[in-house]
C-alpha positions in Angstrom: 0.0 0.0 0.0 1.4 3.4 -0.9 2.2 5.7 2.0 1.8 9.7 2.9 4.6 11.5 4.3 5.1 15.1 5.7 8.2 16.9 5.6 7.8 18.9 9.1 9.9 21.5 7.5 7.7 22.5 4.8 4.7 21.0 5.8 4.6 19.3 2.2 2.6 16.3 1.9 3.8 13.5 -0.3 2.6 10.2 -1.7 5.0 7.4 -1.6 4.1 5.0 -4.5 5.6 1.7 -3.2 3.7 -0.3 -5.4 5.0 1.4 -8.5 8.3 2.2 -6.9 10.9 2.2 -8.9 14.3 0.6 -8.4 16.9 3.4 -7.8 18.9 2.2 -11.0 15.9 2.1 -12.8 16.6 6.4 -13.0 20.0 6.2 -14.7 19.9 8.4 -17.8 20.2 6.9 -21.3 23.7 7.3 -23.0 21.5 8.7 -26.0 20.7 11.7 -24.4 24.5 12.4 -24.0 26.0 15.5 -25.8 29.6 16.0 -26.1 30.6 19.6 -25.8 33.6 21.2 -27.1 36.3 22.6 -24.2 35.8 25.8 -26.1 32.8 27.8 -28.3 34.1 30.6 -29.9 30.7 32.4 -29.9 30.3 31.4 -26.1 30.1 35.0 -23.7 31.8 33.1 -21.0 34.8 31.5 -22.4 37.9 32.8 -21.8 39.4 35.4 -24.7 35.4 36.1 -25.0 35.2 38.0 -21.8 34.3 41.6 -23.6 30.9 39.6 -24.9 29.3 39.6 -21.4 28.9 42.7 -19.2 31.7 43.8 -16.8 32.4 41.8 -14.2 31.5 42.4 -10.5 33.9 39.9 -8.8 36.7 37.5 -9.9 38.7 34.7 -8.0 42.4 35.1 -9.3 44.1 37.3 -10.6 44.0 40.5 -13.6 46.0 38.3 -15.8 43.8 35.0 -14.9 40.7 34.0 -13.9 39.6 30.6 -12.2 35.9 32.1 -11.1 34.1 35.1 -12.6 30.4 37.0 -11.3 28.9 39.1 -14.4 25.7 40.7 -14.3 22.9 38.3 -16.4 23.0 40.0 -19.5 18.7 39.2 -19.5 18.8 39.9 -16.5 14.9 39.3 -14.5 16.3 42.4 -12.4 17.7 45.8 -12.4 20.1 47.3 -9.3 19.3 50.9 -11.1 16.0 53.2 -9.3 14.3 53.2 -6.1 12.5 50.4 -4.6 8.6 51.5 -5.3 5.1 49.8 -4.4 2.5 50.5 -5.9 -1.5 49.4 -4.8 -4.4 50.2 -6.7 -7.7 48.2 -5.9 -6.8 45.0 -5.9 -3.4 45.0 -8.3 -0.4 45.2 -6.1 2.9 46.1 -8.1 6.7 46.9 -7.3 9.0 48.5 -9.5 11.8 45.7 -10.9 14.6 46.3 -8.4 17.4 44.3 -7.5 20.0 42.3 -8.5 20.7 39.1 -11.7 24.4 38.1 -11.8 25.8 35.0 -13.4 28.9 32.8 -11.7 30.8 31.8 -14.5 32.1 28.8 -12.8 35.6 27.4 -14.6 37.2 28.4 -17.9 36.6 25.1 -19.6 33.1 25.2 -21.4 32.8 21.4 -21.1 33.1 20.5 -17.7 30.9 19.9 -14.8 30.9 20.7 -11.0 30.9 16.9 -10.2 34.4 16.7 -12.3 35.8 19.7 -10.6 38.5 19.5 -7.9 37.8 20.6 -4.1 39.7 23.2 -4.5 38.0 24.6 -7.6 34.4 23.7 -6.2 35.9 26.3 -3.1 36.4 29.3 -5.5 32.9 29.1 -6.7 31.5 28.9 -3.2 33.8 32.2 -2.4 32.1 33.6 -5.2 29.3 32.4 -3.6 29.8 33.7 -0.3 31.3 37.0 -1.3 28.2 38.2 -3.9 25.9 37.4 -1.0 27.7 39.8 1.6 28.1 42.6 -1.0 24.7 42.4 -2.9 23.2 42.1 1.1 24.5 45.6 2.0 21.7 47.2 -0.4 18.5 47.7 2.1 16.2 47.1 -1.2 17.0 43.7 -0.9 14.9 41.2 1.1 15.9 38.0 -0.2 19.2 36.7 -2.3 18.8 33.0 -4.3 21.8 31.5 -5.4 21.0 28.6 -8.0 22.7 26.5 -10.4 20.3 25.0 -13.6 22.4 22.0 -15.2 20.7 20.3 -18.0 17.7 21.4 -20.6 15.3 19.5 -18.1 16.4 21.2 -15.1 15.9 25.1 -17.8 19.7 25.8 -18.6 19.6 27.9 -21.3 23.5 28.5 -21.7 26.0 25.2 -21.8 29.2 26.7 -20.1 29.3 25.9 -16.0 27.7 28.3 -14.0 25.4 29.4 -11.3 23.1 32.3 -11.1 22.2 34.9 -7.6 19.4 36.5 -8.3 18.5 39.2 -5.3 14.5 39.9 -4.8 13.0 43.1 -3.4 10.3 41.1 -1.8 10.7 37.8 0.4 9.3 34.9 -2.2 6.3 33.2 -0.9 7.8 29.9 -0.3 10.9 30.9 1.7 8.4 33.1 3.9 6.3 29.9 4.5 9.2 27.8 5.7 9.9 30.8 8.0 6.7 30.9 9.4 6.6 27.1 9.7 10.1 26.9 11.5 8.5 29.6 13.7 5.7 28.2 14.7 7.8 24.8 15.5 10.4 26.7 17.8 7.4 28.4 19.7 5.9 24.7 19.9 9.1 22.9 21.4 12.0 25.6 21.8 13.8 24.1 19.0 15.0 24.4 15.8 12.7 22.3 13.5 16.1 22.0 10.9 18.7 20.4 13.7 15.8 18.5 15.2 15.8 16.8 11.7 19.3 16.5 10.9 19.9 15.1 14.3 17.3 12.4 13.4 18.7 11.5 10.2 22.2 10.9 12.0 20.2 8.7 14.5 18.9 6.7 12.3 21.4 6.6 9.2 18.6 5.3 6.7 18.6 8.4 4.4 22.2 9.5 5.3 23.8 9.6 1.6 27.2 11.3 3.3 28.9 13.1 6.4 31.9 15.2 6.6 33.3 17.1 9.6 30.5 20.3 9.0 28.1 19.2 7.0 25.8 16.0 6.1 23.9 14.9 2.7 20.9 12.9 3.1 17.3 12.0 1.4 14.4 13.8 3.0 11.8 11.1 4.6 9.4 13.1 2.9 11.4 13.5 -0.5 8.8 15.0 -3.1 10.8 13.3 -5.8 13.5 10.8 -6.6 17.0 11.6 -5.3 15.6 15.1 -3.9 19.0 15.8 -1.3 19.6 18.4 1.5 23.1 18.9 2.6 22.7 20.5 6.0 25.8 22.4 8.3 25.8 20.8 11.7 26.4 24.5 13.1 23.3 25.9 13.4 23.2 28.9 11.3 20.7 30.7 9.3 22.2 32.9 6.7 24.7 31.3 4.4 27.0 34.3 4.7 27.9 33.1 8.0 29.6 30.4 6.5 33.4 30.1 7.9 36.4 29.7 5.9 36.8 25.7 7.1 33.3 25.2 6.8 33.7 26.8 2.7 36.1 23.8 2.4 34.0 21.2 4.0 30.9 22.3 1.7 33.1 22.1 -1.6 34.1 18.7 -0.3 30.8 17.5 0.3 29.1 19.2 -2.4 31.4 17.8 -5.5 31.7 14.6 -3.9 27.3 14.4 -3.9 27.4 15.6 -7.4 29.6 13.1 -8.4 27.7 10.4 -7.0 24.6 11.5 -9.4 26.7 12.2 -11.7 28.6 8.8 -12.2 25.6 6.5 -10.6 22.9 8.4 -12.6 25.0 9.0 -15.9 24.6 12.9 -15.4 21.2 13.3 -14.6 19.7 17.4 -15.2 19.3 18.8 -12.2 18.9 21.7 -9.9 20.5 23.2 -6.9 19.4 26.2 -4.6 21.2 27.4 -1.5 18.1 28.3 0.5 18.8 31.5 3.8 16.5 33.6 5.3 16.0 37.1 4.6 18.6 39.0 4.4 16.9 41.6 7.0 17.1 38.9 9.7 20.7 37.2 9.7 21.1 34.9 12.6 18.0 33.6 14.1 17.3 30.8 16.7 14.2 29.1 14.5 16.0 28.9 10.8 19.0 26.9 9.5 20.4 27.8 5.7 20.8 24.3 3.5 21.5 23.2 0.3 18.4 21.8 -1.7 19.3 19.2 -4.9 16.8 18.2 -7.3 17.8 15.7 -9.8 15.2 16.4 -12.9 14.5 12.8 -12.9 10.5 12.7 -13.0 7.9 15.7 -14.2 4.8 17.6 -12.3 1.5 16.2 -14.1 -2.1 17.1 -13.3 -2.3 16.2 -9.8 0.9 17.7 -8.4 -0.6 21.5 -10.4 -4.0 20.9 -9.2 -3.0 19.5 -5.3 0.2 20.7 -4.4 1.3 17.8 -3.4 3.8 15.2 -5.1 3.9 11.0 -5.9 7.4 9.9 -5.7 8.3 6.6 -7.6 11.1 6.4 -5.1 11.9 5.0 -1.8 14.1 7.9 -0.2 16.1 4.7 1.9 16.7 3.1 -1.5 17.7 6.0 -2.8 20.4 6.7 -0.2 21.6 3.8 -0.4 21.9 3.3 -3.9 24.1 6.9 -3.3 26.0 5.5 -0.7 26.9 2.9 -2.5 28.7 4.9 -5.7 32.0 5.0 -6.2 33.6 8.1 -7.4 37.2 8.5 -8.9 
């Protein structure tokens, strides 16, 4: 009989279909949908020689001659840092003028290669990049929120092949970050805990949806997971704005971050997928009630009818299977 589940962090239901589960290898994408890219496109904005194609940059890691990491403003960007942070209300429409900020992380020089292929020590420069946007764009008192993403894959709405990531800074705190707020609030005024390390420290307990552990951080599969492979990587300091992030701790993420990648990557054949650092409002900063993570989505199943019309998701996938199938990976 298929099971419900509730992630006590969102508060999203979701239907475990065990008996149309899927085996975990059963997800492992087809070598026909491979595409081999060149390590250079001479028409590409972000490869290197080709830098005067993009807008100026806003941040580098390296040096004026070199560059291992590079930040640009989005070039479309969704965005503008230009004009004065407006809101408008008349009747019923609510409006804001389009303020704030779109930058690309142009993640490595090479236009072929993939974060799970990456070194350590180049997974670190990116999460400077990372770490260093998020302070700067911060300082501007427009800004209420700041989403740092990385699309890989057509599925998962890439849209330019070179590695990178995107921050994308909001005037406004997005509906769904505000919810989790609220929820984690309404949890701490419930027990006087953190609903995020209450998890985590369950998940160590019981090891089932553990996929990995380093000395700050551990990967694991939800209980609730609204889809297959769906992993959090959680710090074991509680913290609640990713900025706070510590210089050991940057090299303990980039560890445990490539090393998940590569795990999809090489047990899954380099599945599309998404990942979003998620923090709370940049207004707030350290909090008892919230803790920043890292959410990845493998684009390994699609929304139909029932997930648009309910909210809630069917997962084809045991999240135990799942983490084991992970633990189980080798990785060069």
């Amino acid at each position: 009989m298929s099971e419900l589940r509730q992630n006590l962090i969102s508060r999203d239901w979701v239907i475990i279909a065990t008996e149309r589960a899927k085996r975990p290898d059963q997800f492992v994408k087809s070598d026909k949908d491979k595409k081999e890219l060149p390590v250079y496109q001479p028409n590409c904005p972000f490869c290197p020689g080709n830098e005067k194609q993009a807008p100026p940059e806003t941040y580098r890691v390296g040096d004026d001659k070199s560059w291992r990491v590079r930040v640009v403003p989005n070039k479309f960007a969704a965005l503008a840092p230009e004009g004065e942070k407006i809101r408008k209300l008349e009747g019923i429409q609510r409006s804001m003028s389009g303020v704030g900020y779109h930058e690309v992380i142009v993640e490595h020089q090479k236009h072929n290669i993939t974060t799970a292929l990456l070194s350590v020590k180049e997974v670190e420069d990116i999460i400077k990049a990372y770490k260093e946007r998020y302070k700067a764009v911060k300082q501007d008192k427009r800004v209420e929120s700041i989403i740092i993403f990385k699309n890989h894959g057509e599925a998962a709405g890439t849209s330019l092949e070179h590695p990178h990531s995107q921050l994308v800074a909001t005037p406004v705190v997005p509906t769904q970050i505000r919810q989790r707020m609220e929820e984690a609030i309404r949890y701490f005024d419930d027990t006087g805990e953190c609903v995020f390390c209450h998890t985590l420290r369950d998940e160590l307990k019981t090891k089932e949806r553990i996929v990995m552990e380093t000395e700050h951080f551990a990967a694991f599969i939800p209980y609730a997971a609204l889809s297959p492979f769906h992993i959090w990587i959680q710090p074991r300091r509680h913290s609640s704005c990713f900025d706070d992030i510590t210089d050991n701790e940057m090299a303990d993420m980039a560890k445990i971050l490539k090393t998940i990648l590569a795990k999809l990557y090489h047990g899954l054949n380099n599945p599309d997928f998404n990942y979003t650092i998620r923090s709370i409002q940049t207004k707030l900063c350290q909090t008892e009630y919230f803790h920043w993570y890292i959410s990845i989505i493998p684009r390994l199943s699609k929304a139909a009818g029932f997930e648009l019309g309910s909210g809630m998701f069917i997962s084809t996938a045991l999240p135990e299977a799942c983490a084991k199938f992970l633990r189980e990976v080798k990785t060069p």
